[in-house]
PAKOLNU-244071 format. One record per residue (C-alpha): residue in one letter; x, y, z. Coordinates in pm, whole numbers, padded with zeros to 5 digits, always signed. Example, Ala and Ser with C-alpha at 12.3 -4.5 7.8 and 13.67 -1.06 7.14 Angstrom:
<sites>
A+01230-00450+00780 S+01367-00106+00714 
</sites>
This chain:
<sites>
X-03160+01701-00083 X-03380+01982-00132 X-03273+02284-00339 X-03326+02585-00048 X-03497+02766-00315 X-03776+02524-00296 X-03767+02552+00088 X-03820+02972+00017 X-04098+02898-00224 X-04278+02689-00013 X-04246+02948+00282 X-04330+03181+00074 X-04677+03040-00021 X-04777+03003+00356 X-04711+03333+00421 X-04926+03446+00108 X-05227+03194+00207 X-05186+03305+00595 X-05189+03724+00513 X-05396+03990+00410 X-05223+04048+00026 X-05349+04393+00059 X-05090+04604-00189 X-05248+04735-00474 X-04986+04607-00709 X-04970+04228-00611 X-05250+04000-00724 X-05330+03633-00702 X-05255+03459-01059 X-05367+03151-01241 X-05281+02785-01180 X-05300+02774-01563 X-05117+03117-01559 X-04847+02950-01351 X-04812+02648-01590 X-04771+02843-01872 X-04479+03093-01731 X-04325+02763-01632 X-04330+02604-01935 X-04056+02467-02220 X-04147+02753-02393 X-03908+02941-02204 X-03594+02727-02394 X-03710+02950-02712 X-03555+03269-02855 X-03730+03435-03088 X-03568+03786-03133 X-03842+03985-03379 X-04217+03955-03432 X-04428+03693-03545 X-04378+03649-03894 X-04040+03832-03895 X-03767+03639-03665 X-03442+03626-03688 X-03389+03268-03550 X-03534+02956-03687 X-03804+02705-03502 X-04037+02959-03422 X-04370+02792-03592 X-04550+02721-03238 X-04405+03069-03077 X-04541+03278-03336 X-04871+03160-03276 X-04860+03197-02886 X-04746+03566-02952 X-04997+03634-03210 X-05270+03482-03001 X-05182+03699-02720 X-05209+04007-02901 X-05505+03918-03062 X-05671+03845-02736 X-05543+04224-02629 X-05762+04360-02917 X-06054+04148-02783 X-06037+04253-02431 X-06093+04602-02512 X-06318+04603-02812 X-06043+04717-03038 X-06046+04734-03455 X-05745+04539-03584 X-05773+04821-03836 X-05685+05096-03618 X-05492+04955-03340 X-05122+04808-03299 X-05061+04554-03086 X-04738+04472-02877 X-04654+04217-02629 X-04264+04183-02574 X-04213+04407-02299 X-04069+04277-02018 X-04213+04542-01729 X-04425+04832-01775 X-04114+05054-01722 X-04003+04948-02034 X-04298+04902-02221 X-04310+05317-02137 X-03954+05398-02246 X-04030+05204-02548 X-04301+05450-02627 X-04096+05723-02563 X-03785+05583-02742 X-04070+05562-03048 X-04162+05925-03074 X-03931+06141-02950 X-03578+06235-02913 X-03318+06387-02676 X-03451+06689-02513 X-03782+06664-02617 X-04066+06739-02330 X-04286+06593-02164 X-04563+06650-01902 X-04698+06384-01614 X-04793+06325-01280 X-04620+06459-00969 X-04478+06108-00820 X-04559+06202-00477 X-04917+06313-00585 X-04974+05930-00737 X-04726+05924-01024 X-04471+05702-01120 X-04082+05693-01182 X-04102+05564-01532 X-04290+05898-01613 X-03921+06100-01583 X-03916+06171-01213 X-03660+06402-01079 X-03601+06685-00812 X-03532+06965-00971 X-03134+06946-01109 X-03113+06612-00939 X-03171+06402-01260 X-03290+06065-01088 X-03449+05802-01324 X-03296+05806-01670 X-03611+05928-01849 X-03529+06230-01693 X-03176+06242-01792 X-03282+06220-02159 X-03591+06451-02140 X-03707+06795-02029 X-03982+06647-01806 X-04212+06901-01585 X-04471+06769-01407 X-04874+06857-01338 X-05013+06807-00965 X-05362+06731-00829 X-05555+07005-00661 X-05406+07041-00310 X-05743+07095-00142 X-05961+06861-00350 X-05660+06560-00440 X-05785+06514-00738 X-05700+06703-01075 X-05782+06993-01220 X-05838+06960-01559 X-05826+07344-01607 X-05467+07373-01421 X-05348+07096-01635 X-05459+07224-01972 X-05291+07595-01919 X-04984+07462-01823 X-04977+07245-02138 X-04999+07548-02318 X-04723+07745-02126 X-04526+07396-02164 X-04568+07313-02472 X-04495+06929-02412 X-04450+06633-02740 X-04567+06381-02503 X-04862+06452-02194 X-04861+06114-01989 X-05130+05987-01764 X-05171+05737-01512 X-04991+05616-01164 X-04946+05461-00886 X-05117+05641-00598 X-05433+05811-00790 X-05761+05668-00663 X-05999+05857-00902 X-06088+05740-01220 X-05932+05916-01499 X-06098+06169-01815 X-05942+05977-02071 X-06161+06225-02316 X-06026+06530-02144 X-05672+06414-02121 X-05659+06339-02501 X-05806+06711-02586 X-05598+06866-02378 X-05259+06735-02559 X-05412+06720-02863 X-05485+07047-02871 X-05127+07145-02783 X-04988+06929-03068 X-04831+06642-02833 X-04934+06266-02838 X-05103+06166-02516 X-05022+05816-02365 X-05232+05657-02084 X-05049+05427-01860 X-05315+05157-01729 X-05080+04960-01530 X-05308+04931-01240 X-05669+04951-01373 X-05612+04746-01701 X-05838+04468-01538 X-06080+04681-01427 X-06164+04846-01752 X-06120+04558-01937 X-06399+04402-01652 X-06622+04719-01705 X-06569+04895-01332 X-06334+05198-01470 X-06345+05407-01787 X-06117+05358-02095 X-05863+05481-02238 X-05946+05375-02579 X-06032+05541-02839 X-05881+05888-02692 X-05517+05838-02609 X-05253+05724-02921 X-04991+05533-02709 X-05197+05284-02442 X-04926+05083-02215 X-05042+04853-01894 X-04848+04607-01719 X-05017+04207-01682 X-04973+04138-01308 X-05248+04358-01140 X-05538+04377-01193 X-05559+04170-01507 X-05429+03874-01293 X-05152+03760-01523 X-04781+03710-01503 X-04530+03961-01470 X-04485+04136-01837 X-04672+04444-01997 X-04833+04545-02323 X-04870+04860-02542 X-05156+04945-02745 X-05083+05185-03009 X-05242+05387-03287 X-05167+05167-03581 X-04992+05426-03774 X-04720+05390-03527 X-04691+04989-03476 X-04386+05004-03660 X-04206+05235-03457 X-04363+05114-03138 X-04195+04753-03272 X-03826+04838-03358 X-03838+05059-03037 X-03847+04750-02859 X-03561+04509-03071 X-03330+04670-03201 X-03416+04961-02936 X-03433+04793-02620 X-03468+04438-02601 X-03332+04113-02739 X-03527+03770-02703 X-03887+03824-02604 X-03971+03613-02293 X-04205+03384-02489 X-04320+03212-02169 X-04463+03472-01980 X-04639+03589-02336 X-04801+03251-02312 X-04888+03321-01938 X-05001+03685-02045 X-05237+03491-02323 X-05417+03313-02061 X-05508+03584-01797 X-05660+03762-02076 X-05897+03459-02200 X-05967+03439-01837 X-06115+03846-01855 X-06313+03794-02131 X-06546+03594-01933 X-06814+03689-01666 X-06661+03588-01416 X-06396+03814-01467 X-06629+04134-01514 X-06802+04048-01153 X-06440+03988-00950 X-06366+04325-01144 X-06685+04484-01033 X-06646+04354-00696 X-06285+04487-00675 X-06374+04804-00682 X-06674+04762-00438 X-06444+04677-00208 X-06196+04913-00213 X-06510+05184-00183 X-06630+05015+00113 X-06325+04983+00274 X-06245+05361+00199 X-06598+05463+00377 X-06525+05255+00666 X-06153+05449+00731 X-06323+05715+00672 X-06588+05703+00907 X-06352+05648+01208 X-06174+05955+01139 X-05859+05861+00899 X-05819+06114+00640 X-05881+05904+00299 X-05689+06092+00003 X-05948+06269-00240 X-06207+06180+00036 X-06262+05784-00154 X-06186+05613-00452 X-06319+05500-00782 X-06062+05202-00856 X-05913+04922-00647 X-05686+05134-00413 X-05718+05294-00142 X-05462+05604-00013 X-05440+05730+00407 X-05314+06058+00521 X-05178+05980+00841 X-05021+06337+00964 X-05338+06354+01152 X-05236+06063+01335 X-04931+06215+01365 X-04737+05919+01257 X-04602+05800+00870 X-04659+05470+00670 X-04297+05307+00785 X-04466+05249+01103 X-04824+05175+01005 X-04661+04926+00716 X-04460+04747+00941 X-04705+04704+01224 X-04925+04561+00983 X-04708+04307+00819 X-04687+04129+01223 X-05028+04124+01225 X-05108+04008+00912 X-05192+04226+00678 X-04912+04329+00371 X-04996+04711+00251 X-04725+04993+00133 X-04623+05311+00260 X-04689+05567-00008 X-04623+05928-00085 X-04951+06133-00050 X-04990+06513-00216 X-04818+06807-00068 X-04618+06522+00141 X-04416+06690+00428 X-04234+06350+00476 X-03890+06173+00271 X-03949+05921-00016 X-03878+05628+00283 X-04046+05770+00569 X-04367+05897+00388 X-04661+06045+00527 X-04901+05791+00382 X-05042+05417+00371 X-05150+05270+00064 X-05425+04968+00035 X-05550+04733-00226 X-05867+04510-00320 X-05768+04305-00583 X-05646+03979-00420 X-05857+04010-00118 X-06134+04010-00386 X-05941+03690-00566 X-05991+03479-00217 X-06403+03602-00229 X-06390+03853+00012 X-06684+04067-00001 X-06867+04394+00225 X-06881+04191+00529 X-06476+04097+00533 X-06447+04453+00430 X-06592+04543+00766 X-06315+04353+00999 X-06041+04438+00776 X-06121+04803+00851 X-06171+04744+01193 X-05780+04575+01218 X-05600+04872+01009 X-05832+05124+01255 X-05673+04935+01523 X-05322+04927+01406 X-05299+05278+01272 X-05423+05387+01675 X-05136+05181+01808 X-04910+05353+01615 X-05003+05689+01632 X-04741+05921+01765 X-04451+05780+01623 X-04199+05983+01412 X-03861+05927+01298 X-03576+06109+01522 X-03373+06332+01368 X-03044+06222+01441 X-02955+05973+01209 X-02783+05725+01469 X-03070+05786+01693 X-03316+05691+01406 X-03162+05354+01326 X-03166+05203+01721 X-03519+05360+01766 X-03630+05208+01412 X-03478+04838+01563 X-03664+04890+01862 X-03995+04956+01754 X-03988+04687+01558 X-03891+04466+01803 X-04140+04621+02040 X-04404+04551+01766 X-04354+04241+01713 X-04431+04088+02089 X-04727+04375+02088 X-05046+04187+02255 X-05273+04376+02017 X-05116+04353+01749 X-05050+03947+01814 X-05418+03903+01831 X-05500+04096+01522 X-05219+03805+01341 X-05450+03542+01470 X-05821+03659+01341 X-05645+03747+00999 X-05516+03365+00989 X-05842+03273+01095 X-06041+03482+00811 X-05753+03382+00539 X-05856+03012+00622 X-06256+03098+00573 X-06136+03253+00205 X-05845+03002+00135 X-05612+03062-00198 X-05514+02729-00353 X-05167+02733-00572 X-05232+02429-00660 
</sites>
């Protein structure tokens, strides 16, 4: 008898080879990637760092771990001399509370990104008193915004209110930001206000590995970027720190915050980034971002309001108040016909954290199947198409109101002639550009 995991698994992989994987987060990985997450290495514990364990056997393991960080160094043209490599983290949330764990204490401040603007939780998000993520329960965490008639920051804005601040740590980085960031500028500007600066590079770590965004290196101190995006590896993350503060940035993680490191997805982690050293990895990186630019003209040009008017990276952020409608009903209406995006937050959002005013799109595994300008093309055509459908829609007030109307629509939806015929050309172009698992 078959384990009904398998059964999920397998369902699971037709629906990923039969839709649109079109959320920026979520990539296509490996096959070799795959067989190295799933390997015996995952029977090993090896609390510590190479060299320095505290349980025995760990000959083999201490190689795969020092082979992945020394592949980190290579992928971004780094000096052993200068820069501190760690690979233990087990998400990017905690590779960044690692760093902060590192440096600073209770009460300390810091400075990031609005989250509905494009930043992220792990950066100390809270309203006001209401003390949500616990970054922001242990530090005095204000936040810098993007310019609300532009999108995109002001470097000016951000640098005076460092110096009213006075922040320890200035963070940069997202999830929602299309532009390409002035690592340079960043750097000077907390620098110059005597706080370490830390780029997070969850999403474009593949891309500026591949060449298609700027750097990070050698401006900020503190470097941290998760392995699953665009660097097509498993789930896991990495920081990249000034070496001066490697051994900090190490007992941050054990004793600080983890226990065994997972040495299998290391391995996995190992292989993606031999994979990005190679030129075949720079193009599908350069590509990537072609794509997303493409696709961000083509919204554009048939009239949806594209967030900072384009995009320099692999993701691509809607406005849809114009349409006068939110991304819970363009996500969902997508998803039955066949193409997976995210509702997202967009600046000065006038909707809630679950009914926000915005849709957010992604290149990277579209790119993975070989999609190109041409694919690019239809696939703005569909979202065009879907978006129109739902425009109009907004969420009732009344709460039990909101919950039958919700069921409804997405029953409605679901049977939608449009929409059904949409679900069959996006099977139709997924089997032109077929992903093997195999």
């Amino acid at each position: 008898m078959v384990d009904k995991i398998f059964s999920l698994i397998d369902q699971e992989a037709k629906r990923q080879k039969e839709t649109l994987m079109m959320i920026p987060s979520e990539n296509y990985t490996y096959p070799e990637v795959r067989s190295a997450v799933g390997s015996i290495l995952m029977h090993k514990y090896a609390e510590g760092d190479p060299g320095r364990r505290y349980y025995q056997g760990n000959e083999f393991v201490d190689q795969v771990e020092a082979t992945a960080e020394g592949r980190v160094l290579e992928c971004f043209n780094l000096n052993p001399e200068d820069w501190h490599v760690n690979v233990q983290p087990h998400s990017g949330c905690e590779a960044n509370l690692a760093v902060y764990n590192a440096i600073l204490d209770p009460g300390d401040k810091i400075m990031s990104m609005f989250l509905p603007d494009g930043g992220h939780l792990s950066h100390g998000w809270h309203m006001g008193d209401n003390k949500i993520t616990l970054v922001s329960k242990i530090f005095n965490v204000s936040f810098y915004n993007v310019d609300p008639e532009k999108e995109i920051f002001d470097f000016a804005k951000i640098a005076l209110l460092a110096t009213q601040i006075k922040p320890k740590l200035i963070i940069s980085g997202g999830t929602a930001y299309p532009r390409d960031i002035d690592y340079k500028r960043m750097a000077k500007i907390a620098h110059r206000v005597g706080a370490y600066y830390m780029a997070d590079v969850a999403h474009e770590a593949g891309l500026i590995i591949a060449g298609a965004n700027n750097s990070p290196f050698p401006h900020a101190d503190f470097v941290t970027f998760t392995t699953h995006k665009t660097l097509r590896g498993p789930r896991g993350a990495v920081i990249v720190a000034r070496k001066e503060y490697g051994e900090k940035i190490d007992r941050s993680i054990i004793p600080g915050l983890q226990g065994g490191p997972h040495l299998h997805s290391i391995a996995g982690i190992a292989v993606a980034l031999e994979k990005a050293k190679t030129p075949k990895f720079k193009r599908y990186g350069a590509q990537t971002v072609e794509n997303a630019k493409y696709l961000a003209q083509l919204l554009k040009s048939k009239g949806l309001h594209i967030v900072s008017g384009g995009t320099d990276k692999h993701l691509v952020l809607i406005d849809l108040r114009e349409q006068k409608t939110n991304g819970w009903f363009a996500a969902w209406a997508l998803e039955y016909a066949g193409i997976i995006a995210n509702r997202n937050t967009v600046p000065s959002d006038t909707g809630s954290p679950f009914y926000p005013s915005g849709l957010r799109l992604g290149t990277p595994a579209i790119t993975v199947r070989g999609m190109k300008e041409r694919e690019m093309k239809k696939i703005a055509d569909w979202i065009h198409e879907v978006i129109e459908i739902v425009a109009g829609q907004t969420i009732p007030a009344d709460k039990e109101e909101r919950n039958q109307f919700l069921k409804a629509f997405r029953v409605g939806i679901a049977k939608n002639e449009r929409i059904l015929k949409i679900n069959k050309e996006v099977k139709m172009l997924c089997k032109e550009f077929p992903i093997d698992f195999e």
